[in-house]
N, C-alpha and C positions, 0 to 999 in steps of 0.2 A: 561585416560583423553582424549575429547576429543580435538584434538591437532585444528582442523578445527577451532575452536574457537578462536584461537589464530594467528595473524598476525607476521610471524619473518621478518624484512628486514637486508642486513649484508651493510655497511657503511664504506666507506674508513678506516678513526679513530676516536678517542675520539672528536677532532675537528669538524668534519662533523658531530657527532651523537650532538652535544651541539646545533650546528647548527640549526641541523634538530628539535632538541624540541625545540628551541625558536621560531621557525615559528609554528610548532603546539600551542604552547599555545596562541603565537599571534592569531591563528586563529578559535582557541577553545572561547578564551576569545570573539572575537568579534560574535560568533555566538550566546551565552549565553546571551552576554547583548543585542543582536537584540530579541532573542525571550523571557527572562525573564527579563531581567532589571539587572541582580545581577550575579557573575561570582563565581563559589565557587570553588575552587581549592587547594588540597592535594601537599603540599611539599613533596620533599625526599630529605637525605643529602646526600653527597659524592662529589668527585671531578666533575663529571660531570653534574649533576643537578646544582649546582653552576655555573659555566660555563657558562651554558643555560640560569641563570638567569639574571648574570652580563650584557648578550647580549641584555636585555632587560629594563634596568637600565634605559638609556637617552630615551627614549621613553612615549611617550601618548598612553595607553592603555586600560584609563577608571580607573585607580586606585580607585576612589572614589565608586567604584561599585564594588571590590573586595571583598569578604569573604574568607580570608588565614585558609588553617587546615592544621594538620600535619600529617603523617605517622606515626611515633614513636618519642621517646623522649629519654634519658636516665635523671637518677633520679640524678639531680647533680644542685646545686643551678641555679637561673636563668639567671647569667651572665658568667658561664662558657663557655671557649672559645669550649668545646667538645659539646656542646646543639647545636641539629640542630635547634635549632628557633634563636640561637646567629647569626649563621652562616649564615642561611638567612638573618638578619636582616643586617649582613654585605655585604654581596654581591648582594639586591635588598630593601629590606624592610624599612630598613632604608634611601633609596636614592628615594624614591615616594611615594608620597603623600595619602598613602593606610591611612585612618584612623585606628587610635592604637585602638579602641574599634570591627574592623572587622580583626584583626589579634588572632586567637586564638589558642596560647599558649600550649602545655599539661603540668600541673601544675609538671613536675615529682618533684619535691622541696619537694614537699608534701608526696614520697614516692610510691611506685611502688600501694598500695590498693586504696588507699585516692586518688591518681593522676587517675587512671583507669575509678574510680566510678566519678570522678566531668567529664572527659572527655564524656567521656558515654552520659550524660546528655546534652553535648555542640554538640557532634556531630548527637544524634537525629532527633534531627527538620532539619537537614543540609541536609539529604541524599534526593534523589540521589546528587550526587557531580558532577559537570558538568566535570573537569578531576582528573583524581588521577596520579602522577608521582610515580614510584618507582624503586631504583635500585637492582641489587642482589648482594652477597656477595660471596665467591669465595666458600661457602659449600653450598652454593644456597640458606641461608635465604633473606630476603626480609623482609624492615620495622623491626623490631626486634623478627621476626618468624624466628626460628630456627629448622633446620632439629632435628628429633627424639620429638617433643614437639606437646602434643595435644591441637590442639587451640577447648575450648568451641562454638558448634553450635547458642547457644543465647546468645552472647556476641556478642557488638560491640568493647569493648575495653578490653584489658586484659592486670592484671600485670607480668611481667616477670623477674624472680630471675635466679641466679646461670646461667645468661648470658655467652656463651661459649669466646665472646669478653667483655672488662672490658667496661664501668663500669657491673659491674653485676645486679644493677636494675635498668629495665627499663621501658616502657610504649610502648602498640603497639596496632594500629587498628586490627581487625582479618580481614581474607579472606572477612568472610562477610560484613564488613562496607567498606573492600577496592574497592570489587567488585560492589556495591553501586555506581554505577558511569553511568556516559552518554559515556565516554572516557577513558582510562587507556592507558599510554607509561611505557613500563619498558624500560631501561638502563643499555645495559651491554657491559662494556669496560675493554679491559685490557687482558693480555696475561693469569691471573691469574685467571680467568674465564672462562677457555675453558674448563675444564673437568667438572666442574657445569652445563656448559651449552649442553655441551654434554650427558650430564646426564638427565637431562630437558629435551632436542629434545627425547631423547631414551625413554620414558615416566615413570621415576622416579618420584615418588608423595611428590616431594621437597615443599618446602614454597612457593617458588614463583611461583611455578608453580599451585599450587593452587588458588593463586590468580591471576594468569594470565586468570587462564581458568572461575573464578566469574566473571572479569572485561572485558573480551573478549578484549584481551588486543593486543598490538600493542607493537612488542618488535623490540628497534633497538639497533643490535649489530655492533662492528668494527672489521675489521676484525681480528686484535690481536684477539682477543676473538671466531672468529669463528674459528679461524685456516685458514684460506685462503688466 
């Protein structure tokens, strides 16, 4: 891999890295809508993307120019509190004024095939994506790519079964539709993430690191997580 391609910074903690993406997107967002008019921006769940987002909650950011997409999904009705589109809805989406017909969804309700193939379709016309957020998992998936699984080269979107974390069906961008982007922040927090990421730096061909290196990505770790 080449590693050049990819930007690591290591950040006090979890606090300072929430921080530091909500001024990126602040600032992603205002660059988008000066040069295009329209801000199109990939979610990722976990504790610390929410964080980032909450901190941009009471703010004017141009909501009405947003186009929201997601990373991954897991296949679980549409109001369950485990859907990362619930969870965003709770900690920004629901609190600004983004029109509900530019928030979109992955239908996972519909099942890990059915959800894939309608997704596919939604995020076509979408790409490049002005930023894509995502976090990494402590075996170094990322989005719901997981170490030892071959993700399909012409696929934007792909179903995923017998998920190593429950639920076991889910829904997930691949490399390719992630790296589709103008921008990419990965996040990575926590003590429980050092030897993934250490793994990553050492040039292990993990998930995220795959897509680190599509999206020419910008990775900010804390230091729990570097070891430092």
């Amino acid at each position: 891999m080449r590693q050049s391609a990819v930007r690591f910074e290591i950040l006090a903690d979890a606090g300072v890295v929430a921080d530091a993406v909500a001024r990126a997107i602040r600032a992603s967002a205002a660059r988008a809508l000066a040069a295009r008019g329209s801000f199109r921006i990939v979610l990722a769940g976990g504790t610390t993307p929410l964080n980032a987002y909450r901190r941009l909650a009471g703010e004017d950011l141009g909501w009405g120019a947003w186009e929201v997409y997601f990373g991954d999904e897991r296949c679980l009705p549409p109001d369950h509190a485990e859907r990362n589109s619930r969870a965003a809805q709770t900690a920004l989406l629901g609190l600004v004024p983004i029109p509900a017909g530019q928030v979109h969804t992955i239908p996972g309700e519909l099942g890990p095939d059915l959800a894939a193939e309608a997704y596919a379709r939604t995020i076509a016309p979408a790409v490049p994506f002005d930023l894509v957020l995502l976090g990494m998992g402590e075996d170094g998936h990322t989005a719901s790519l997981f170490p030892g699984r071959a993700f399909r080269d012409d696929a934007l979107v792909i179903p995923v079964r017998e998920a190593p974390k429950p639920p076991p069906e889910r829904v997930s961008l691949t490399p390719r539709a992630l790296g589709d982007c103008r921008e990419m922040l990965i996040l990575v927090t926590g003590a429980g993430k050092r030897d993934a990421l250490a793994a990553w730096r050492g040039g292990e061909a993990l998930p995220v690191a795959l897509a680190a290196e599509a999206g020419r990505a910008w990775v900010l770790v804390d230091r729990a997580a570097a070891g430092a």
